[in-house]
N, C-alpha and C positions, 0 to 999 in steps of 0.2 A: 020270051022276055027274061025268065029266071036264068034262063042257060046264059043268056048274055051280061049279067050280073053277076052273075057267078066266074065268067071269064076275063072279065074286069077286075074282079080281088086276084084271081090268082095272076094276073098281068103287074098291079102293085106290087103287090107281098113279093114277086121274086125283081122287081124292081129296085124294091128297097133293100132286102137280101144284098142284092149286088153293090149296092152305096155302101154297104157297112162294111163288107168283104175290102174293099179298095180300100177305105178309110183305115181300116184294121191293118190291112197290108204296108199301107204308108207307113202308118206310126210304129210298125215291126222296125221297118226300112231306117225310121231317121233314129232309132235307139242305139244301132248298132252299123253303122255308115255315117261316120262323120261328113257334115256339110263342108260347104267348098268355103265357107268363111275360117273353120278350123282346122282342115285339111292340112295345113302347114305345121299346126300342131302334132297333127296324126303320125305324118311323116319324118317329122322330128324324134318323136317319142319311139319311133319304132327303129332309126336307124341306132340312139342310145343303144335300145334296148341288144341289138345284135353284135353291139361292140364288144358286150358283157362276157368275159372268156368263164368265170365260174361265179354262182352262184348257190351257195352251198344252203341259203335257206328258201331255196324256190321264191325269191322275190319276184321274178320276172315272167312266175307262171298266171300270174292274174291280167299282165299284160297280154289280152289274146281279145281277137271281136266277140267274142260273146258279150261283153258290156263296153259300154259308150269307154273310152278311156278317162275319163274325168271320175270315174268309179276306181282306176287303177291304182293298186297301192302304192301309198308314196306322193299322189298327185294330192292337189286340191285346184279346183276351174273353179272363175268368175260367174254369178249365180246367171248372171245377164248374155254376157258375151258366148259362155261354155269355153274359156279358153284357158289354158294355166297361167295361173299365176303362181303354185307353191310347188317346188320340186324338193322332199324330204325324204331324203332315204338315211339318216343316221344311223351308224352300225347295223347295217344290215350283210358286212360281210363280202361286197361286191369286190371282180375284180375287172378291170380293163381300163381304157383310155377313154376320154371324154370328147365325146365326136366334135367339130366345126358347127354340125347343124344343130348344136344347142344354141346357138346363137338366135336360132327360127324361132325361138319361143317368147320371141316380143312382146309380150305379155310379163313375164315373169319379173316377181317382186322378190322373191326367196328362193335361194339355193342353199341347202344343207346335206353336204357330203360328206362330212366327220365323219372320222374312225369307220372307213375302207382301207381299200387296197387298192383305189386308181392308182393311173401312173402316167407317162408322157408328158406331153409338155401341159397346160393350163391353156386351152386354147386365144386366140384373141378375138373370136367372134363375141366370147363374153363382153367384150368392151363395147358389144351393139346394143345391150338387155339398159336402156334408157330408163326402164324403169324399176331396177332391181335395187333396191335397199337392204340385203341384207344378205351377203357372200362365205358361208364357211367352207372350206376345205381341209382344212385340218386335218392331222391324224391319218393321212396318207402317204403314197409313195412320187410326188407329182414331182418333175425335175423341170432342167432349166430357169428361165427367168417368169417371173409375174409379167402381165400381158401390161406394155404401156399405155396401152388405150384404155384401162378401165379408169384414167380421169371425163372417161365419156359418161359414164357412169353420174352422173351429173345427180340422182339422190341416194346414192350408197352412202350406207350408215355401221356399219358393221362389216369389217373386212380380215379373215381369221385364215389364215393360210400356215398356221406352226403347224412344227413333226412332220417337214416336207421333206424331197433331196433339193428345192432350191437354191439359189446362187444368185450375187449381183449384191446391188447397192440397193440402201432404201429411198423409195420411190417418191422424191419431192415434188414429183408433179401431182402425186395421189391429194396434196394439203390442198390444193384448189377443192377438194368433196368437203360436202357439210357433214364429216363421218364422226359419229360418236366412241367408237370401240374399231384399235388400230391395230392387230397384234400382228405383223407382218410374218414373223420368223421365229420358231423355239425349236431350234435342232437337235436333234441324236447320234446324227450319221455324219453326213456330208457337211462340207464349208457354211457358216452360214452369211448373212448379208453381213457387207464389210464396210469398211469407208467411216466417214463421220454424218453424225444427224445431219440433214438437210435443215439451213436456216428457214426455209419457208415452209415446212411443217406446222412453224406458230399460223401461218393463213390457215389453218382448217378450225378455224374458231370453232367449233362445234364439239371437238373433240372430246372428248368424256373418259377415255380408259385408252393411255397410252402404254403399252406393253412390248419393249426393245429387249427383254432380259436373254440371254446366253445366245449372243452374236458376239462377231468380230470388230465392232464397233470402237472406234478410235477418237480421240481428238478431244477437246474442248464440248460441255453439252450448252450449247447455245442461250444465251441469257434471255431471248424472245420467246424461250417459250413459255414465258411467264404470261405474252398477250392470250393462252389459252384458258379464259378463264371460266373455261368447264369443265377443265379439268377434276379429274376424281381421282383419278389412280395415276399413278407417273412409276411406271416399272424399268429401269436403268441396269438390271444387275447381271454380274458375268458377262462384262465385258471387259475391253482397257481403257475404258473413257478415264482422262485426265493424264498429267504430266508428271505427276509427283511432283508439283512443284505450288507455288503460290498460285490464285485466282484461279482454283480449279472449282471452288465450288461456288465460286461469285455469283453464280446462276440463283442460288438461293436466296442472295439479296432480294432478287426479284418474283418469288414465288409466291409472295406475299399477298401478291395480286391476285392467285389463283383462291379463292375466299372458300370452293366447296372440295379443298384438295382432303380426302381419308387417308390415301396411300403411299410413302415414300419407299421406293428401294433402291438403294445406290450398292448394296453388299457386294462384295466381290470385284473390285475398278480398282485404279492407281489411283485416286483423288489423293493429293496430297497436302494439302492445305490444313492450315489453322482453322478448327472448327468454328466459322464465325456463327455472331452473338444472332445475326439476324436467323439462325432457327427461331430463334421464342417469338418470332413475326409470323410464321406461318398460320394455315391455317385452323380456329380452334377447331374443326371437326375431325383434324389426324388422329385415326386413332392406329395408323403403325409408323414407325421410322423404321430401316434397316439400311446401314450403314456400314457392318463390321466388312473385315478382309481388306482395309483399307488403307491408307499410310496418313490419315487424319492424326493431326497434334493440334497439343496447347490443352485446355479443360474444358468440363463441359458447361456451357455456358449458364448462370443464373436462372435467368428466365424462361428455360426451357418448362420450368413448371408452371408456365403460361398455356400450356397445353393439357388442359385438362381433359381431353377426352384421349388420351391416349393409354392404350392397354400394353403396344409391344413397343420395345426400346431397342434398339438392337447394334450397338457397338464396339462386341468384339472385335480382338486383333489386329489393333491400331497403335498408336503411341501417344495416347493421353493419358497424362499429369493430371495432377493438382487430387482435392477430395471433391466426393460426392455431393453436389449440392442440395440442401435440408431440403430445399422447396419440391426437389423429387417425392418425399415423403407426403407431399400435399398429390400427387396424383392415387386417382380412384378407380381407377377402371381397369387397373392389371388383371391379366388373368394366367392361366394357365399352373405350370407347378411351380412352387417358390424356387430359384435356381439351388442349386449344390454348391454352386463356386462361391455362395456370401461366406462360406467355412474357410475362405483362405482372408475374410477380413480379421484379422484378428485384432486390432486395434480397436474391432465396434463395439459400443456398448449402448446404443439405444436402438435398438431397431423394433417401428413401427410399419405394418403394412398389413394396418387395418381398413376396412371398409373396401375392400377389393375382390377380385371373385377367383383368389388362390381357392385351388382344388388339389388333392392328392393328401401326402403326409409333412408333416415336419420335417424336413432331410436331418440323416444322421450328422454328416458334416456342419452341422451348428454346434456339436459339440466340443469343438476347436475355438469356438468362442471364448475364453474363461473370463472374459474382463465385461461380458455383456450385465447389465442392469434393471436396463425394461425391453421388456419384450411384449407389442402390442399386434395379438395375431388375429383380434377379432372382427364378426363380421365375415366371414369368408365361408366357404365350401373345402374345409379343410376337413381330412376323418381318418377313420381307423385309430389307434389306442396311441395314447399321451407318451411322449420317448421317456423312457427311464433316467436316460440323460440331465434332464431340464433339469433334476432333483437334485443332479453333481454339480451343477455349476453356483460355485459360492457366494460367487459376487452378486448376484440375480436377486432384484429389490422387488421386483413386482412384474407379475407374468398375468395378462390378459390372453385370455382363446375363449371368450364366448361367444355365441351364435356363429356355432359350428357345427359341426357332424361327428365330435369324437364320441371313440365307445370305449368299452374294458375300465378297468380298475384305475382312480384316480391315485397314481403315487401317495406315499406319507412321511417321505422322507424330503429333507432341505426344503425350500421353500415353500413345497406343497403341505411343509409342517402349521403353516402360519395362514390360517385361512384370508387373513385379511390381505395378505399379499396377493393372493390369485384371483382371477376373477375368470371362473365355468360357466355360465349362465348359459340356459336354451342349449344345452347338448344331454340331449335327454337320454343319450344309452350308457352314459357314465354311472358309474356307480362306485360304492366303499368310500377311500380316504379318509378322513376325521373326521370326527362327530361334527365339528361345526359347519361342515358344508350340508348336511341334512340328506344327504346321498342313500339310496338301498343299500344294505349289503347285497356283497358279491358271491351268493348262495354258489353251493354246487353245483344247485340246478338252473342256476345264469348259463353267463354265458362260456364258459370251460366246459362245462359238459354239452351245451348246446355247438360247441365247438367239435368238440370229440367225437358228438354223433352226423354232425355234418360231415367230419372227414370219413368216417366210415362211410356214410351214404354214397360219397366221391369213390372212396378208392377199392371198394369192395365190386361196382360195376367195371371200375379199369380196370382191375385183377382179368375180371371173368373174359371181357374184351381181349383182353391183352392174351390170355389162355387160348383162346378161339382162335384167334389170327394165328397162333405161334401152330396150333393145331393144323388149320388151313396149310400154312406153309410147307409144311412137313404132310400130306398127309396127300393133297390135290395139288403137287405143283405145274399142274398144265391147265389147273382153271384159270378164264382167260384174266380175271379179276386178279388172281393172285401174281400171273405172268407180268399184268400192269404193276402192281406194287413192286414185285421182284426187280423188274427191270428200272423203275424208278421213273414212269412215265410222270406221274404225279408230282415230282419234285419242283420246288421252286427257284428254279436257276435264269428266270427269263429275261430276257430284255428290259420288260416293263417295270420289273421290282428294284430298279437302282434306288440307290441312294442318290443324298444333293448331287448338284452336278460340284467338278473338282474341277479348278484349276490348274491354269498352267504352275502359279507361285506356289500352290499347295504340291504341286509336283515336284517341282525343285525343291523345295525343303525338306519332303519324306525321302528323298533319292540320292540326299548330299549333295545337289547339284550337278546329280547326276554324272556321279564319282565313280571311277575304275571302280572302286570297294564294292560299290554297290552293284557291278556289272554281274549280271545269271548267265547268260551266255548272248551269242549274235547269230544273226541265219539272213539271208537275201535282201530281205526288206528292211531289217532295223535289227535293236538292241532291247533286250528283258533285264529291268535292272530291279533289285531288291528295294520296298521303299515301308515307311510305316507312316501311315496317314498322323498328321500333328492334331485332326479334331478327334479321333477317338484311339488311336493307336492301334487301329489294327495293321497288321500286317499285309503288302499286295506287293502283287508283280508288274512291274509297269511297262510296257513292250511298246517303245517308242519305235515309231514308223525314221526311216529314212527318204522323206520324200524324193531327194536326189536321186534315187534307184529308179529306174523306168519299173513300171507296175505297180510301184507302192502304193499307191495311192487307189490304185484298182482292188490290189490286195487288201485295203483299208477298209474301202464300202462294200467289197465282200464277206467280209468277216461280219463286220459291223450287220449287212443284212440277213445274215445265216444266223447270228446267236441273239438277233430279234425275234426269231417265229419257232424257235428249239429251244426244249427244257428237259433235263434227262441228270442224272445223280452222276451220270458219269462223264456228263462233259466239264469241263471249265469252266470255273462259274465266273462270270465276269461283274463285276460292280461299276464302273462306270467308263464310257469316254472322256477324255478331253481333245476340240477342237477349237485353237487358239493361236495367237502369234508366239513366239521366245520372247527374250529380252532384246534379239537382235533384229525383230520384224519378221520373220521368217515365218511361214505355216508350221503351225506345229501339229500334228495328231498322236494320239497313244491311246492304246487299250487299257484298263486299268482291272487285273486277275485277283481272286482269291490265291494268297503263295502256297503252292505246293512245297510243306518242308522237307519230303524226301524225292526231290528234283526229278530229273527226269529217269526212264526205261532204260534208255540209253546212258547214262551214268553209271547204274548198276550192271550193266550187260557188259559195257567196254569200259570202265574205270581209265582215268586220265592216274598217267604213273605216282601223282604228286596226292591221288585219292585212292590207292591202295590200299594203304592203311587205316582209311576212315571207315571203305563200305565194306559190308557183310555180304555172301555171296546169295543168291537169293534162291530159299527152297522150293523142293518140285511143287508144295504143297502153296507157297506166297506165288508162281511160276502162271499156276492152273487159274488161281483167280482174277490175276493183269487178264489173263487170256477169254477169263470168261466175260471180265467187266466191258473188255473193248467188244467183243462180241454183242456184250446186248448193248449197247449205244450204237455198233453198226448197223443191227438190225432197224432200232427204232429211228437212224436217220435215214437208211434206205423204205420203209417199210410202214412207219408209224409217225412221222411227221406230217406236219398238214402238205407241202412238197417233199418227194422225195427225193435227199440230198446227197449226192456221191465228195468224200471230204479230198481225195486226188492227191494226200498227201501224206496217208497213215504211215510213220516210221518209229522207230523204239524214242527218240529224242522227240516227239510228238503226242507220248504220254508220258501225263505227269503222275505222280505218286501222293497223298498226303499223306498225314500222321500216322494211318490205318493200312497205309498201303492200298489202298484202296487208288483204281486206275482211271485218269481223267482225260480222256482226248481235248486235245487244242488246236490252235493255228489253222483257219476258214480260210486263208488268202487265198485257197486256190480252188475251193469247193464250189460246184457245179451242182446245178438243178434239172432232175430229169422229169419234162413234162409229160403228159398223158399223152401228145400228138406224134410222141417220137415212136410210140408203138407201132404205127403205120408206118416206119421208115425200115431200109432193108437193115441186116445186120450188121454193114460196116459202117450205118450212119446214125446207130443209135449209142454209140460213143460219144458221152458227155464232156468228159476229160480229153482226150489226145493224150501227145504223149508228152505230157506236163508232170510238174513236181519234183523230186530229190532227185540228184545224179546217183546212179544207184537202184534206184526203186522207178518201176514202173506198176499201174493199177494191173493186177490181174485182168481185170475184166476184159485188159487189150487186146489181148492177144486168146489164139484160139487155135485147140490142133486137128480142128476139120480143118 
């Protein structure tokens, strides 16, 4: 009887053994084996994932079955379903095209692929994700046109496709979406969307943050889109919108409507018109206008200081008359640094712009005032030490700067003699002046000698740094640190660091209109002509493309995507594109160069007879360092760029020279990329070039004497 009791438990025990086993086994099985309900998901995510040609920060190594995919980085799945809905990889550095079967992820409410390096076309499966709200692509390399089906997209809310190679018109079937944030196109490279707004853009009532700025946008800006009245931002700028002519800005009659509008930018357009009255109808929450680069006349309207929340004004280089209206003085909200250009008012003599949030110093150019009287600075974020100036100006009745930030010694000369004329209050690092202001003195051991040891503090560690490095240089020039510094890896010449963008009118007026005089020289694809920008006066080179040329335009968005991902002391530092129409409609594009003032290699090498007498012959010792500078930029584009870049067109008139003589290679139109996969090719296919480039000059690399 015990024996049979006994053969009974252990009959159980390994019965239930076996249930736990199976159960254990299963829930192994469904962790990492997607069900047949997201299945489509799986296979989705994985064909993405193989598209992926480099991924330089191992993103796509968490992508593997060891965990469910809804754990894979970048993902987030529906607690309920397991299915995705978020696909987030922002700068993560990816390169490849975006499969068709991202369309499988029917589920998905967010796509966020800013700032890669996709490419290909913008699939049009996307136009089947019914329930995606919220689309960025941005900040990649995607070509072609935006897919027309994503008005299937029936709740997208957000659609951000700038810093693409896109093409085409903007998309008026897209205003059927209830989209709050629209920014179709912000170019660098290639053409951007053209044509004129679409009138039925105003049907996307929903719309909240309209951003059209630096396209090829033409025409009339539609008076309906005032029925958008959710509007917030309305961005217009760096285009040709308007005629120069009358009812260009008529549109603003009606803006009035838009009640929560904060943001105007029209800067950079033909608007030609008389700046009408009905600005002071807008809405009071604007707190920016920008306007300037414009061909707007007449004055600035009265009631403009009906807009009290406005901080930025912005209507330079236009053609308005008349004086400044008082009521501007009633706005409170300015900010930033008092400008420099009030020093060419010379006729003013009240100037108030108190109660506002000026930061920085006094500008010296106020000293050009001599007729001012009151000067009401306070209230602000204004600091560092009171100009010596103030104290010259004789006509000066009464000078307010309290509740501010100044410090250092309060003057005691001219007005600052008469305490009752000034008014310091609440700037507590002031000190001295006259007894009647009740000021400390200004001991030794203030702020001069606290000065004195500060600088020490400063420049006795620069010394020692600076001593170190120069040590290094001289001492270990194969460490690989110093090699970087040496060759100028670290320099900042890149794509990303442009300034504004420039126009085409800003081009023709630094260029003379691009005047024989200003002509540098000519080569296959266009013309380099000498130009000095009218906003700051620097000096560039401006190398207008000749689209007429077969290849130019090839030669354009080569260049343009070679000195996007290169940074190096010794190439050509580029400051800006323009891509725009003429005056005659015509596509216009130009690179816009730091000028090289002692021109080209080839200048100095082969002097034209008529520059004989200009150049100096250039020594073994000036000879050796062209030689070495182009040396280490070939290395660092063969070698140390993130692709390695063959330029197919090195010749003496292809480096430039500056002030230093110092040697700058140029001209990408023809430069080629040698990928990792050509290494498996035989030896006569791993020729990137052919036999391209100057009549005259073929790549070494071509040719071979086995």
């Amino acid at each position: 009887m015990t024996r049979s009791c006994l053969s009974y438990e252990w009959f159980f025990l390994i019965f239930f053994h076996g249930i736990l086993l199976m159960c254990m086994s299963s829930c192994l099985k469904s962790a990492t084996i997607p069900t047949f309900a997201n299945e489509t998901d799986y296979l989705a995510l994985l064909d993405s994932k193989n598209r992926i040609t480099q991924d330089p920060l191992q993103i796509m190594s968490s992508w593997n079955d060891s965990i469910h995919f809804c754990n894979w980085l970048g993902l987030t799945c529906s607690p309920s379903s397991k299915q995705v809905i978020v696909l987030d990889l922002e700068a993560k550095r990816l390169v490849g095209p975006i499969p068709p079967s991202l369309g499988n992820l029917t589920h998905l409410t967010r796509i966020n692929l800013r700032n890669n390096r996709f490419y290909g076309e913008i699939p049009q499966e996307v136009g089947h994700l019914q329930h995606l709200q919220h689309l960025d692509l941005s900040r990649n390399s995607f070509g072609g046109k935006v897919p027309t089906n994503l008005s299937y997209c029936t709740q997208l809310r957000v659609l951000d496709v700038a810093y693409n190679n896109l093409v085409g018109q903007i998309l008026g079937h897209l205003s059927s979406l209830s989209m709050s944030v629209f920014r179709p196109l912000k170019q660098l490279i290639k053409p951007s969307f053209t044509g004129t707004i679409p009138v039925s853009l105003s049907n996307a009532s929903q719309l909240q943050y309209l951003d059209l700025a630096q396209n090829g946008l033409t025409g009339i800006v539609p008076q309906n889109l005032a029925s958008l009245q959710s509007l917030v931002k309305l961005n217009l700028a760096d285009n040709s919108l308007g005629k120069g002519k009358d009812a260009d800005l008529d549109f603003l009659n009606f803006l009035a409507n838009c009640t929560s509008l904060e943001g105007l930018g029209l800067y950079n357009n033909t608007f030609g018109e008389v700046l009408p009255s009905s600005i002071a109808n807008l809405s009071t929450q604007l707190n920016t206008i920008v306007m300037g680069r414009n061909m707007i006349r007449g004055v600035i309207p009265l009631g403009i200081g009906n807009l009290v929340n406005l901080n930025v004004l912005g209507l330079e280089n236009n053609y308005l008359g008349g004086t400044l209206p008082p009521v501007l003085g009633k706005l409170q909200k300015l900010s930033g640094k008092i400008p420099t250009t009030l020093g060419t008012c010379i006729s003013l003599e009240y100037l108030y712009l108190g109660g506002n949030s000026f930061e920085g110093v006094i500008p010296q150019s106020l000293k050009n005032l001599r007729g001012l009287e009151d000067i009401d600075l306070s209230h602000n974020k204004l600091s560092r030490n009171i100009p010596e100036f103030l104290s010259k100006l004789l006509a000066l009745k009464h000078l307010n700067i309290s509740y501010n930030d100044f410090e250092g010694e309060v003057p005691s000369e001219g007005i600052f003699a008469n305490a009752s004329a000034i008014s310091i209050f609440e700037n507590e690092k002031l000190c001295g002046g006259v007894q009647e202001l009740h000021l400390s003195s200004c001991s030794s051991k203030h702020p001069k000698l606290h000065g004195k040891l500060l600088a020490l503090r400063i420049i006795i560690p620069l010394t020692c740094i600076t001593i170190f490095v120069l040590l290094l240089l001289y001492f270990f020039p194969t460490c690989s640190i110093v090699k970087n510094l040496r060759e100028g890896v670290l320099a900042t010449s890149s794509f990303e660091d442009w300034q504004l963008p420039i126009s085409y009118a800003e081009l023709l007026e630094s260029t003379n209109r691009f005047s024989e005089n200003n002509l540098i020289g000519s080569g296959s694809f266009g013309s380099v002509y000498k130009g000095v920008l009218p906003r700051n006066g620097v000096v560039v080179a401006v190398k207008v493309l000749n689209l007429q040329q077969e290849g130019a335009l090839k030669s354009f968005v080569n260049e343009c995507n070679a000195l996007r991902d290169i940074r190096h002391r010794n190439l050509l530092k580029i400051i800006s594109v323009c891509s725009s129409v003429d005056h005659e409609g015509n596509d216009f594009k130009s690179l816009i160069f730091k000028f090289m003032c002692n021109g080209s290699l080839e200048q100095w090498l082969h002097p034209e007879s008529d520059e004989q007498h200009q150049r100096k012959n250039l020594s073994f010792l000036q000879r050796l360092n062209i030689a070495i500078d182009v040396a280490y930029v070939l290395k660092y584009l063969h070698h140390h760029s993130q692709t390695p870049i063959v330029h197919c067109d090195l010749k003496p008139s292809n480096i430039l020279l500056d002030e230093d003589m110092v040697a700058h290679v140029g001209d990408f139109g023809l430069v080629k990329y040698i990928f990792e996969a050509s290494k498996n090719l035989s030896n006569t296919q791993t020729l990137s070039c052919g036999l391209k480039g100057s009549i005259g000059y073929i790549p070494l690399g071509n040719f071979s004497t086995k």
